[in-house]
N, C-alpha and C positions, 0 to 999 in steps of 0.2 A: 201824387206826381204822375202826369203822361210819359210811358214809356216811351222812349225815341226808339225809331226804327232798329237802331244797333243793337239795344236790350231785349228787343223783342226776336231780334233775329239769333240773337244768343240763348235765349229761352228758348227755345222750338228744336234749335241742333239739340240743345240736351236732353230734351224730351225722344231726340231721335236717336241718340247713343244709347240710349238704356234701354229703347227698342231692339237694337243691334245686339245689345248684351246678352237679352234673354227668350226674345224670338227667333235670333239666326239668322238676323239683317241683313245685310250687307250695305245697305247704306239706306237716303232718304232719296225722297224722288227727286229726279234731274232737275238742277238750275235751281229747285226753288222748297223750299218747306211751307205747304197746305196751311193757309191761315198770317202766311207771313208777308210783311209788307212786301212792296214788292220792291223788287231791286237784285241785283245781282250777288250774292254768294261768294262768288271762286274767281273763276275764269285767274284762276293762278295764286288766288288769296287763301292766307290759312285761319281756321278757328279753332286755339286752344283754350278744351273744353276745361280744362284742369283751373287753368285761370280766369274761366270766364271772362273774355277778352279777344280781341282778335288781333289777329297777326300778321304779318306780310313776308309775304312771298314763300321764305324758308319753314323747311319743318323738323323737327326733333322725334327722338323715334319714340316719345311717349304721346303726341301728336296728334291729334284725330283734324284726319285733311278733307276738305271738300275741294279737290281739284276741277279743274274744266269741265269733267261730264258729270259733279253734282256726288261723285263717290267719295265714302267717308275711309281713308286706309287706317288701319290697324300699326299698333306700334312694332316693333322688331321682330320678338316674340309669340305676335300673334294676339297678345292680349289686349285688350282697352283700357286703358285707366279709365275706370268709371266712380272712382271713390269707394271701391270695396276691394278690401285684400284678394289678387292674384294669384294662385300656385304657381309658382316657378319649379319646371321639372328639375327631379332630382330633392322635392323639397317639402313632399308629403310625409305628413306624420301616422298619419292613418287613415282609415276609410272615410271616416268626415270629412275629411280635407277635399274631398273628390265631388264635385258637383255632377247631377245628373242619375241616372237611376242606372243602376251596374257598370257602375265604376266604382274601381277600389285603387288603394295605394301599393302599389310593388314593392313587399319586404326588404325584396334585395335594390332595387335601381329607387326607389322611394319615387316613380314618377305614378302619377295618373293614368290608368291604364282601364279598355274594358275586362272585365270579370269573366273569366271563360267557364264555358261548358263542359266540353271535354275536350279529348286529348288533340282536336286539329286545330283546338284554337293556341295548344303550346307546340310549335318544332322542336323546340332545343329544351324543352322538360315533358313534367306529366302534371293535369289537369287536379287540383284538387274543389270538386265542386261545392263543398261545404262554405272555404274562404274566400272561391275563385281564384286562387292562386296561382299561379304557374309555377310549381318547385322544380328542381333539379330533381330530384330522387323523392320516393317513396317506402322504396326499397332498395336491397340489391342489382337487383335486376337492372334495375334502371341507369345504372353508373358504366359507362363504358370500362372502366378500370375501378379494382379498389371497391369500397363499401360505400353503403347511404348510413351520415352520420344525422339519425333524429333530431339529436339534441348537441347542432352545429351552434353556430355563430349567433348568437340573441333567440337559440330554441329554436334556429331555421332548418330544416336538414339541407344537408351538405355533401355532394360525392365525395370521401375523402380518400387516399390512400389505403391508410389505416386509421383504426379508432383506438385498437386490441392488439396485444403483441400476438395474440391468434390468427389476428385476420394482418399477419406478413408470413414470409415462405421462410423455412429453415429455423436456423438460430437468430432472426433478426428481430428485429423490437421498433416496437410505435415510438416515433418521438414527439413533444412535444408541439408538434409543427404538423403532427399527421402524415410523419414518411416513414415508411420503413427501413430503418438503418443499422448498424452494425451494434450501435452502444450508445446508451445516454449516460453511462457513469462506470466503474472502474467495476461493479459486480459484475457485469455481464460479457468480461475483457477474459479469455480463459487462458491456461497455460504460462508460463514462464517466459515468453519470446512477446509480446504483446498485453503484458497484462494493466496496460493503464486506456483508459478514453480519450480521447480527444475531443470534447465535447465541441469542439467550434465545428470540426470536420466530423463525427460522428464515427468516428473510426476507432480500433483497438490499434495502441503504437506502443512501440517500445518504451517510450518516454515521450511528454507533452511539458516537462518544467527538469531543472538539474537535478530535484530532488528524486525524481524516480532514477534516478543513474547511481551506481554503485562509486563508492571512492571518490575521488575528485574528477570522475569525469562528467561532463557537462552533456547538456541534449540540445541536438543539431533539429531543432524544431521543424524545421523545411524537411529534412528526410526522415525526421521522430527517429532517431537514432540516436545512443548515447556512445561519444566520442571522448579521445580524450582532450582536446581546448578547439577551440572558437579561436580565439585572439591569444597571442603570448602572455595576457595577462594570468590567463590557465596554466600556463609553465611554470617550473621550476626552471627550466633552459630557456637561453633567449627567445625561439621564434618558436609560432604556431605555424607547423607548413601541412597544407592537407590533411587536416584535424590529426595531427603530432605535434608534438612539444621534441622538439631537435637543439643540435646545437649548431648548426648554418645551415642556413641556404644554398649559397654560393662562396665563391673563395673570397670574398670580400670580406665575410663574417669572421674571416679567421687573422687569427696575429700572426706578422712574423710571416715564415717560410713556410707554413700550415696549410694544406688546401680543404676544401670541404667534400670529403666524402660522398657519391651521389647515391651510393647503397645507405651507410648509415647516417647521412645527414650528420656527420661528424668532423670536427677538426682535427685531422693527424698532419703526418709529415717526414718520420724519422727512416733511413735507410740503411744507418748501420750505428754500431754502439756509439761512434764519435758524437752523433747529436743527439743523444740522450744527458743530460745532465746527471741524471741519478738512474739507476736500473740499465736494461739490455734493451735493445730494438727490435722488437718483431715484425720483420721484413714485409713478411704476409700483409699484417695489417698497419706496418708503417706506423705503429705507434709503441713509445716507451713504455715497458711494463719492469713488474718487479723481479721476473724470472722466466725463463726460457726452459730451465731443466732442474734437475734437485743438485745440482754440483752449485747453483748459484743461491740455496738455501740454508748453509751449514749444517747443523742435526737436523734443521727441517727437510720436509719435503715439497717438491712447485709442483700445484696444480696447472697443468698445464692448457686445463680450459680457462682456467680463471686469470690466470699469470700471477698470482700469489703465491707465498709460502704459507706452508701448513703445520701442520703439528702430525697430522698425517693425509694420507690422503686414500688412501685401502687400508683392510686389514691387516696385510702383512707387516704395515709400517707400524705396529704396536705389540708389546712383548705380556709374557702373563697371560696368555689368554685374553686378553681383551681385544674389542673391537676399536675399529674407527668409524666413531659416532658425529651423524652431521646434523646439525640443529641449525638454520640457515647457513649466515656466513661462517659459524665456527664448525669447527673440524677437531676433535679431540678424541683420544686413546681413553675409555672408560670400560668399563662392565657390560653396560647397558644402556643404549637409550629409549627404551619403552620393555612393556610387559611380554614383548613379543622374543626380546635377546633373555630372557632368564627361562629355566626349566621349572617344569612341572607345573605348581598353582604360585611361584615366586613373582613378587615382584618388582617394578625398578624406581628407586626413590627420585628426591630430585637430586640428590649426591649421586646419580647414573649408578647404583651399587643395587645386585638383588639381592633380598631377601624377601623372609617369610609375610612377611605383614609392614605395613606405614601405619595401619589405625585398627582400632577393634574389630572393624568391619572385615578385613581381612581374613579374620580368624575362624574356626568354625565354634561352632558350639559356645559356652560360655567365657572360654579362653579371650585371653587381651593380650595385648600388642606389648612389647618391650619396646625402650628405645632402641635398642641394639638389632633391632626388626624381628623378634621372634613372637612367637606366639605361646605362651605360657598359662597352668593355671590363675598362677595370679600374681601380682605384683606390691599389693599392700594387704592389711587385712580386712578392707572395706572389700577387696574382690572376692572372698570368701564368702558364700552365702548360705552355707552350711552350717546351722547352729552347733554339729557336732566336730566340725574342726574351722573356727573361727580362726584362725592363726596365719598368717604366711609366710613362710619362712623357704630361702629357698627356690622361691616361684611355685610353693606346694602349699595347700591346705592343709595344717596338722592339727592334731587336738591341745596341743599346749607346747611350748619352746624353755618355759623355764614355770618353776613349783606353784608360784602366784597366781597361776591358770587355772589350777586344780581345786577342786571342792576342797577342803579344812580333811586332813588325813589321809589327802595323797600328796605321791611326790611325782613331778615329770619324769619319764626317762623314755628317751628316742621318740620326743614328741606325742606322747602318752601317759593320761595321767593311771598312775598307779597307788596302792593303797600302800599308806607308811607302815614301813618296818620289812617288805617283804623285797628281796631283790629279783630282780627279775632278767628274765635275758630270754632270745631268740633262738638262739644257734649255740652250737656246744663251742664256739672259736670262741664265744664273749663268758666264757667259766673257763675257771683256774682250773677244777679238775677236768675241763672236755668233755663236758658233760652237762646239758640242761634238759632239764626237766618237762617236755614239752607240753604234759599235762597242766600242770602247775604255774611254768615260764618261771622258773627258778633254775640255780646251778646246781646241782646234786654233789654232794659233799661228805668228805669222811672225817666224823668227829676226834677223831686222834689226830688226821693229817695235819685239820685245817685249814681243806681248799676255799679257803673264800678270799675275798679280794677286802681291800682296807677297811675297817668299820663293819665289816660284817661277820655273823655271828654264824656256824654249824650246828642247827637246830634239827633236834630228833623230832619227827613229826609222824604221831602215827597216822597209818593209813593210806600211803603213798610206796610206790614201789620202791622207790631208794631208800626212804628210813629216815632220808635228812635231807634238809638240802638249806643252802645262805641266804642269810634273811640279817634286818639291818635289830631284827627285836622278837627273841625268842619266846 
């Protein structure tokens, strides 16, 4: 098939665009493309190369024009579509992407850039000639503020703040974001007045949630302060005024002839006993109380801070020696109310009474505790741990209490076993004659008299200084 002048004249421009592409054209020569029929071009007509076609009048910015004097414009951008993929700044992937010899892709802006030498071809970094790079930093040195982070953002370095809680001043700390701040978490919060994070603000606060707040009060997150309510829903009393839980506002909040208190945010009202329905009126503070003086508390006594009756209210108001002991709201006439009102190493049960001991612990030594609060050797005969007096009799360790303790041929007396048939005794008050034996521990006895006591016999016994003495078996 013969080409018509049109196809031939579309052939030649695109022999002439890909001239422009890769030689740095700028267009074809004026009016006419060398070898082409002849005929006019432009003079206001366009040729889109993309569609092989030609086109009138108007152009689009992907477009290649031969206007009036024969020049081919470029599209918006600057580039040609010429049927080979374009880099669009901002859209390098890496050095490939970069047509031409020392040109690289810029880590940080991903555009197409020449590859520098040294440091005049970076103003605002420092030259690295190995990748051509322009970095921010290299080193310290190079960061107007703050450190060179190597291994920044995809292994870029980085000036950053900080990297290291080292590299900030004082007690502060690198955060996660590369600042140096006060706290990234409740370790590093010191003291009792601040000791939680506020990770949003980086700051040490009183409170950041209700739960760092003691009791039922709530944290006022805006000033990190633990208050006691937010809203009246935190009350026990109707309103929240200026993080208090009160009981009015204004006089409105109150019943009746009551007004609201602008000290205590309180409804009172009373000015003398008549509008008191029960108790007295304390003028002062215009409200009904239970008592004004101890004439208004029969055998009790009124606290006159509290306006209650009391059981006492000092010490004098308690007899016996005891004190007036206050455990919050109660007031009572006891012994003691701690280890601090009894003497010596005494001390006070929960019945407010001193004594020696409440448990073994109390006691020294191997001694244990009585109910009665003493301290004793022992109290049964498991607390005996003396194989030679097993017994407790007493709150004493003894060697036997009754005969069936005793080895086969002795008999007990005064909690010791003794061998049968001989009597025995201490002291001359426990013999009929006043008189024992102390070598022996028998009574000494005159065999005509018959000093012995019931069942027992006045045995001659040589070889002892008395001659005799009561025995149960001569």
């Amino acid at each position: 098939m013969v080409s018509t002048p049109k196809y031939w004249m579309m052939w030649a421009l695109s022999l002439c665009v890909v001239a422009v592409v890769f030689s740095g054209m700028t267009g074809c020569a004026e009016g006419e493309v060398e070898g082409a029929p002849t005929g006019d071009v432009g003079n206001g007509g366009t040729l889109d190369v993309t569609s092989n076609d030609t086109a009138s009048n108007d152009t689009t910015a992907n477009d290649t024009t031969a206007d009036g004097g024969g020049e081919l414009d470029a599209g918006e951008d600057g580039d040609v579509e010429t049927g080979v993929d374009v880099i669009e700044p901002g859209e390098c992937e890496d050095d490939s992407d970069c047509a031409g010899e020392d040109r690289v892709c810029d880590p940080y802006s991903f555009d197409c850039v020449d590859a520098c030498d040294d440091e005049e071809d970076c103003p605002d970094g420092v030259c690295d000639p190995t990748s051509g790079y322009c970095l921010p930093c290299v080193d310290d040195e190079h960061c107007d503020e703050g450190v060179c982070d190597l291994g920044g953002d995809e292994d870029l370095p980085l000036c950053r703040e900080c990297v290291v809680n080292l590299d900030c001043d004082g007690e502060l700390v690198c955060s996660e974001e590369y600042e140096c701040v006060e706290c990234v978490d409740d370790t590093v919060c010191p003291g009792p007045h601040t000791p939680f994070c506020d990770t949003e603000e980086n700051i040490c606060v009183r409170c950041a949630t209700d739960d760092h707040c003691s009791g039922n009060d709530v944290c006022d997150t805006e000033a990190e302060e633990c208050v006691e309510c937010m809203t009246a829903d935190h009350c026990s009393e109707p309103f929240c005024h200026e993080q208090s839980c009160v009981g009015c506002i204004d006089d409105d909040d109150c019943s009746g002839d009551d007004f609201c208190d602008e000290t205590t945010k309180s409804c009172r009202g009373c000015t003398d006993n008549d509008d008191c329905d029960e108790g007295f009126c304390d003028t002062d503070e215009q409200l009904c109380v239970t008592c004004l003086e101890h004439d208004h508390c029969g055998s009790q006594y009124c606290d006159t801070d509290e306006h209650v009756c009391r059981e006492c209210v000092q010490n004098s108001h308690c007899s016996g020696g005891e004190d007036c002991i206050v455990e919050g709201d109660n007031h009572f006439c006891a012994e003691c109310g701690d280890d601090n009102d009894c003497s010596g190493s005494q001390v006070c049960t929960s019945q407010n009474e001193c004594v020696d001991c409440e448990g073994d612990n109390d006691c020294s030594g191997s001694q244990v505790c009585t109910t009665g609060g003493s301290c004793v050797e022992c109290i049964g005969n498991n607390d005996c741990t003396n194989a030679s007096f097993p017994h407790c009799t007493d709150n004493q360790c003894v060697e036997c209490t009754q005969d069936n303790h005793c080895d086969s041929g002795y008999l007990c007396h005064e909690m010791e076993c003794w061998e049968e048939g001989t009597a025995v005794c201490s002291d001359d008050d426990e013999c009929p004659s006043e008189t024992c034996d102390s070598n022996f521990g028998a009574c000494e006895c005159d065999p005509i008299a018959s000093e012995c006591s019931s069942g027992q016999t006045c045995c001659i016994i040589f070889g002892i200084p008395s001659g005799s003495i009561c025995t149960y078996d001569c």
